[in-house]
C-alpha positions in Angstrom: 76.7 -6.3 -48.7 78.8 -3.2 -47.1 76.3 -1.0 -48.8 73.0 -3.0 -46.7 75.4 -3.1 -44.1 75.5 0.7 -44.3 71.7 1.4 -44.4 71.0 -0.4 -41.4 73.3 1.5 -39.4 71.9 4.8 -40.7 68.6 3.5 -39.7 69.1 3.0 -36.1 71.1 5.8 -36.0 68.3 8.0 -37.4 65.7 5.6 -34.4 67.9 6.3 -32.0 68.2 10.4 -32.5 64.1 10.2 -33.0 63.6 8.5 -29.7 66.7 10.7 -27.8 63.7 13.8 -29.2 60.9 12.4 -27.2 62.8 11.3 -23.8 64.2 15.4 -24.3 60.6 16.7 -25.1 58.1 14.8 -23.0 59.7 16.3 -19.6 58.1 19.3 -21.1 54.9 18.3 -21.7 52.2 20.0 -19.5 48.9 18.1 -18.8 46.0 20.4 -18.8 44.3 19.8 -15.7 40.9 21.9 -13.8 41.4 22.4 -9.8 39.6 23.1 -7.4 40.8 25.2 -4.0 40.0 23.0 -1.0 37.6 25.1 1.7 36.3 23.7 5.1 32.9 21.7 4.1 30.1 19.6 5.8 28.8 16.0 4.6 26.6 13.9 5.7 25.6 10.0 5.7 22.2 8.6 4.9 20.2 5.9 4.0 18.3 6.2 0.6 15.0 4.8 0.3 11.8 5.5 -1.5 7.8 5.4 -1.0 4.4 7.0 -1.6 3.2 10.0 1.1 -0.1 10.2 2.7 -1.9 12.8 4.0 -2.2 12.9 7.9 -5.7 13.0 7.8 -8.6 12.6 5.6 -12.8 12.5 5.5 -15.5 11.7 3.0 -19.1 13.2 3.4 -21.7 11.2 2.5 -25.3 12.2 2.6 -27.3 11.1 5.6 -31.2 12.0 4.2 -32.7 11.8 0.6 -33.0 15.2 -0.2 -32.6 18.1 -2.8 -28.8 19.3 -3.2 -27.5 22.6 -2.9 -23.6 23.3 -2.9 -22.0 26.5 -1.1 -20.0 29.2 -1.9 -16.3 29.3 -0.9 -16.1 32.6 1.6 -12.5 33.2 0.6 -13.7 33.6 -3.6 -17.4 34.1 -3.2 -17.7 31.3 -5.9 -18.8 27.6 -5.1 -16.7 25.4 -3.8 -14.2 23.6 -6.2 -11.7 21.3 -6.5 -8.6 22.4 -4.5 -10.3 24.7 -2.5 -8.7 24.8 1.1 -11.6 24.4 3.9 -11.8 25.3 7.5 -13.3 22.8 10.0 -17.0 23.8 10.0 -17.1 25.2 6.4 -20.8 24.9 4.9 -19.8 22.1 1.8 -23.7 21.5 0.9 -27.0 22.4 1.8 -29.7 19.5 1.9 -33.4 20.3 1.5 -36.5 18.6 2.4 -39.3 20.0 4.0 -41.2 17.1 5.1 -37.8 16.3 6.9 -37.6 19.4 8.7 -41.2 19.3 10.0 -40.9 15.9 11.3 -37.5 17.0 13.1 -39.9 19.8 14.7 -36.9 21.4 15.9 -38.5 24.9 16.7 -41.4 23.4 18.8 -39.2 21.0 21.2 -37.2 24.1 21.7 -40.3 25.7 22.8 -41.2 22.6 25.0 -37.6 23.1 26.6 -38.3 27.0 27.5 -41.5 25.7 29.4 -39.4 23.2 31.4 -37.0 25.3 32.4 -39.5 28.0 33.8 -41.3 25.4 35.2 -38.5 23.6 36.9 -37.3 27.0 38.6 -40.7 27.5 39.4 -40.7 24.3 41.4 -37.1 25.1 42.9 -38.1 28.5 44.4 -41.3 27.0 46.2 -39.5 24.1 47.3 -37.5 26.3 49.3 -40.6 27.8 50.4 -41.9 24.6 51.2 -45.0 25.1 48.7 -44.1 21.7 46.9 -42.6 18.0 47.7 -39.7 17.0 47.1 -41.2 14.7 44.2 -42.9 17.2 42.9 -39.7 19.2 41.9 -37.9 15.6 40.7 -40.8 15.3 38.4 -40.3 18.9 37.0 -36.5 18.5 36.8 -37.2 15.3 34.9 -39.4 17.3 32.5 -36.6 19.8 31.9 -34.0 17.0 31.1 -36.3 15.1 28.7 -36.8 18.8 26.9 -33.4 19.4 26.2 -33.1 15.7 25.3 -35.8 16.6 22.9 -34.1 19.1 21.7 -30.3 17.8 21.3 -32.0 15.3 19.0 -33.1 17.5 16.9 -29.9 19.7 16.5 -28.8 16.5 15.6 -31.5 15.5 12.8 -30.9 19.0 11.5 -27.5 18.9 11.2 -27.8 15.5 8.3 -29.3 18.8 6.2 -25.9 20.3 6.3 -22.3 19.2 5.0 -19.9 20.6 7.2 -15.9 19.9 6.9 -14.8 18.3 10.0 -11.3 19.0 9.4 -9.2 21.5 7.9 -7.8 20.7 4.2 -8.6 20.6 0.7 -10.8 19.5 -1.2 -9.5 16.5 -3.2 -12.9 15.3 -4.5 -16.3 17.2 -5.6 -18.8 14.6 -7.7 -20.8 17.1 -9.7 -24.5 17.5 -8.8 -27.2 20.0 -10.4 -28.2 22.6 -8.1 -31.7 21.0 -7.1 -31.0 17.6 -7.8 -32.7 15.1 -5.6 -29.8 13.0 -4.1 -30.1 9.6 -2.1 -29.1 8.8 1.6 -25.3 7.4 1.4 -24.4 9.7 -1.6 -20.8 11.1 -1.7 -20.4 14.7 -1.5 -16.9 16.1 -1.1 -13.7 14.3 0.1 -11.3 16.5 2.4 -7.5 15.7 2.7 -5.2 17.2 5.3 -1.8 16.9 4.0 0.0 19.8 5.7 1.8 16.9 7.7 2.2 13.8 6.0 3.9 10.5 6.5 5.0 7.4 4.8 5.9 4.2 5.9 9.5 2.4 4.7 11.0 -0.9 4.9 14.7 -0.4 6.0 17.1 -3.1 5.5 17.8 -4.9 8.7 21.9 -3.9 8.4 20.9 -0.2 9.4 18.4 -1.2 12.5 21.6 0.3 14.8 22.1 3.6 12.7 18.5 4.8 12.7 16.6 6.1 15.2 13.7 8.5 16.1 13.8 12.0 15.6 16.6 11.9 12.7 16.2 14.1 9.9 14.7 12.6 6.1 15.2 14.8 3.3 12.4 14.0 0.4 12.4 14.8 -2.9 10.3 14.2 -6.1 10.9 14.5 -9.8 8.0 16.7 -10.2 10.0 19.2 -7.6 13.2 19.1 -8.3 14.4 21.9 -7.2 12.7 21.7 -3.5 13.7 19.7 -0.7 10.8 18.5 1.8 12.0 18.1 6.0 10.5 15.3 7.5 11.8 12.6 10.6 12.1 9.3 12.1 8.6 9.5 14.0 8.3 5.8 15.2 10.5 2.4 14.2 9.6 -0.8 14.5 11.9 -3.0 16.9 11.2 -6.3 15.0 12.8 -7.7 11.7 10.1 -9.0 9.3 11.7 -12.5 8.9 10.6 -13.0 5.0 12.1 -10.1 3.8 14.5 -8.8 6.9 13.7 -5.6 7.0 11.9 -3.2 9.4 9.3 -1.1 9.8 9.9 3.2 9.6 7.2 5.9 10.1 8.6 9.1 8.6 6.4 12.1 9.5 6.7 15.4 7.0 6.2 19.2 7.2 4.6 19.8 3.9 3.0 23.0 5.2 3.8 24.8 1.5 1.2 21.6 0.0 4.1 21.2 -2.4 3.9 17.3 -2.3 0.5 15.7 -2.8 -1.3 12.5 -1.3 -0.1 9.6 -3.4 3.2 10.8 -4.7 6.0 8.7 -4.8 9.0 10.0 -3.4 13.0 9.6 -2.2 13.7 10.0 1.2 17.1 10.6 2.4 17.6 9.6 6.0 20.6 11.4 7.5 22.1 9.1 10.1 25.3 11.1 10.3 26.9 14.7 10.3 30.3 16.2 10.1 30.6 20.6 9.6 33.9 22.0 9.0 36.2 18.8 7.5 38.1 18.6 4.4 34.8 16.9 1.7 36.3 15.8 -2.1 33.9 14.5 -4.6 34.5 10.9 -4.7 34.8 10.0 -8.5 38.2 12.5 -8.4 39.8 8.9 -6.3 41.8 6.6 -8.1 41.9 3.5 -6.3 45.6 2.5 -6.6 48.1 -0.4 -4.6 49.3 2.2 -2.1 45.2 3.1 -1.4 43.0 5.8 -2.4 44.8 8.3 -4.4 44.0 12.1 -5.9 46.2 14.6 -7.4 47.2 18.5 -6.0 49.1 21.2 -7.7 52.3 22.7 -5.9 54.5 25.1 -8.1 53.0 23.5 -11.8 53.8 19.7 -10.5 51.6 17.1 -10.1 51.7 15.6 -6.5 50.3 12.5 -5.5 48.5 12.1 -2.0 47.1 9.2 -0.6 44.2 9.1 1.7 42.7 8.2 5.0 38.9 8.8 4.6 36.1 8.9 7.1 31.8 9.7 5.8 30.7 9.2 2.7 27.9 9.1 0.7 26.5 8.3 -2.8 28.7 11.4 -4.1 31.2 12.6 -1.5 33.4 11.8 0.9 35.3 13.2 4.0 39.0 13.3 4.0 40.9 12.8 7.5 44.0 12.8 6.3 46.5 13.7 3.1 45.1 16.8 2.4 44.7 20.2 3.7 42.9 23.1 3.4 43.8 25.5 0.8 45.6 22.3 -1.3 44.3 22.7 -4.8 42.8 19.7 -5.8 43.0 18.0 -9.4 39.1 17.4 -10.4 39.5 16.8 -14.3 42.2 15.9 -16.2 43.4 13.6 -13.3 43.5 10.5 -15.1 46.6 10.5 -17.2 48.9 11.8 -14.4 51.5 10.8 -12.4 53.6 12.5 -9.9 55.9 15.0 -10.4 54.1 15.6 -13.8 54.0 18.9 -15.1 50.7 20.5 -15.6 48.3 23.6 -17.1 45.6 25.1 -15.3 42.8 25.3 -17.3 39.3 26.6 -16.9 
């Protein structure tokens, strides 16, 4: 019995020095921890949402006769026109042929008709002032004159269904292919030109944020095909009514895409910045513990851990502005935060 008696003493004794080992040693534990030097920053708020972008403005040509097809060449590559190709308003797409067309226009010979008038008509004015004709007389001629150049708009007019011309200035987005030659009907498509230097796109905004957006605000788009380029765009118009199925409303965003880096159709994010603060105190936000006494991070002063809690003001999906705990220069605990507590010792590392 004295000899169990004996062992059992020696074994709390030996528990006892063991844990009198770790209360001396832990005190001198450091915690490796990365900081970060706090600097004077700017945040903003916005609203994510998403949507497909259209171009501002957009054409198909069609044929307007039956007649034989010729496409152009681009001026800019002296090669016909492709795909892609950016077009001027008035660029020569396609040339129609069809000479029975043309001599039933009989452009050329109402022109002539309209050269008559006019010297008649003057005729007519100078001897009216002369007194060498009525007044009817130089009515009739004038009426003459206008039914020439009547005559003759309308067949500028007829002539012009034998070219395609770009009304706008884009690119092309569609070219059906069509042997030179090729007899092609009234109605068919030729070339469809998009204008997507501006674009827009239309949003449904939750109705929560009707009071935080408003026209002229700046959007910031992005796409995954881009990812390294951010598009400028703003609130152009808002709707002031809340759709009552799905209570949300209406947003016209209107974009500068004058580098043609997004394309009609693409489906994009749109940031809408409805707030901005320059020179505050900004912290990432997943370096915050959330803890009784609030929102909590970590600084380094003199190798010690030291707890600050914080008053906060903007945020977004990734930072957020500090107001108050922190100041500039404080050098901020961004990994190895977890663990700690204050007063802890610590180990800058990389």
């Amino acid at each position: 019995m004295k000899r169990i008696i004996i062992l059992i003493a020696a074994t709390l004794t030996a528990l006892t020095g063991c844990r009198n080992q770790d209360q001396d040693l832990s005190p001198d534990i450091e915690m490796p921890v990365s900081v970060q030097e706090i600097r004077p920053g700017s945040i903003e708020e916005f609203i994510n949402t998403t949507g497909t972008v259209y171009p501002k403005g957009e054409t198909e040509l069609k044929s307007k006769i039956a007649a034989s097809y010729y496409l152009q060449k681009n001026p800019q590559t002296g090669k016909l026109w492709q795909m892609g190709d950016r077009v001027n308003a008035g660029a020569i797409i396609a040339r129609l042929e069809d000479r029975e067309f043309e001599l039933s226009v009989k452009l050329e010979t109402n022109q002539l008709n309209l050269e008559l008038a006019e010297s008649e008509l003057r005729k007519q004015e100078s001897l009216y002032e002369k007194g060498g004709v009525t007044l009817k007389e130089l009515k009739a001629a004038s009426i003459e004159y206008e039914n020439a150049k009547t005559n003759v708009e309308n067949a500028k007019l007829q002539m012009d269904k034998t070219m395609i011309v770009a009304p706008i200035d884009g690119v092309i987005v569609d070219l059906p292919y069509y042997t030179q030659g090729i007899q092609v009907e009234t109605g068919s498509a030729i070339a469809k030109i998009m204008d997507y230097r501006t674009m827009y796109m239309e949003v449904q905004l939750p109705e929560k944020y009707i009071s935080s957006v408003r026209p002229g605000q700046t959007v910031r788009l992005t796409n995954y095909t881009i990812p390294e380029d951010t598009i400028r765009g703003h609130i152009a118009q808002l709707s002031p009514a809340i759709d009552p199925d799905s209570r949300t409303f209406k947003s016209n965003i209107q974009i500068n895409n004058s580098s043609y880096l997004l394309r009609p159709g693409m489906f994009v994010r749109a940031d809408i910045v409805t707030n901005r603060k320059d020179s505050v105190i900004v912290i990432p936000k997943d370096i915050i513990l959330s803890r009784q006494r609030g929102k909590t991070v970590f600084i380094v002063d003199r190798g010690l851990a030291e707890e600050r809690i914080l008053e906060t003001g903007l945020e977004n999906l990734t930072e957020i502005e500090v107001t108050r705990g922190l100041t500039v220069n404080d050098r901020i605990v961004i990994s190895g935060f977890e663990t700690l507590s204050n007063k802890s010792k610590v180990k800058i590392v990389m």
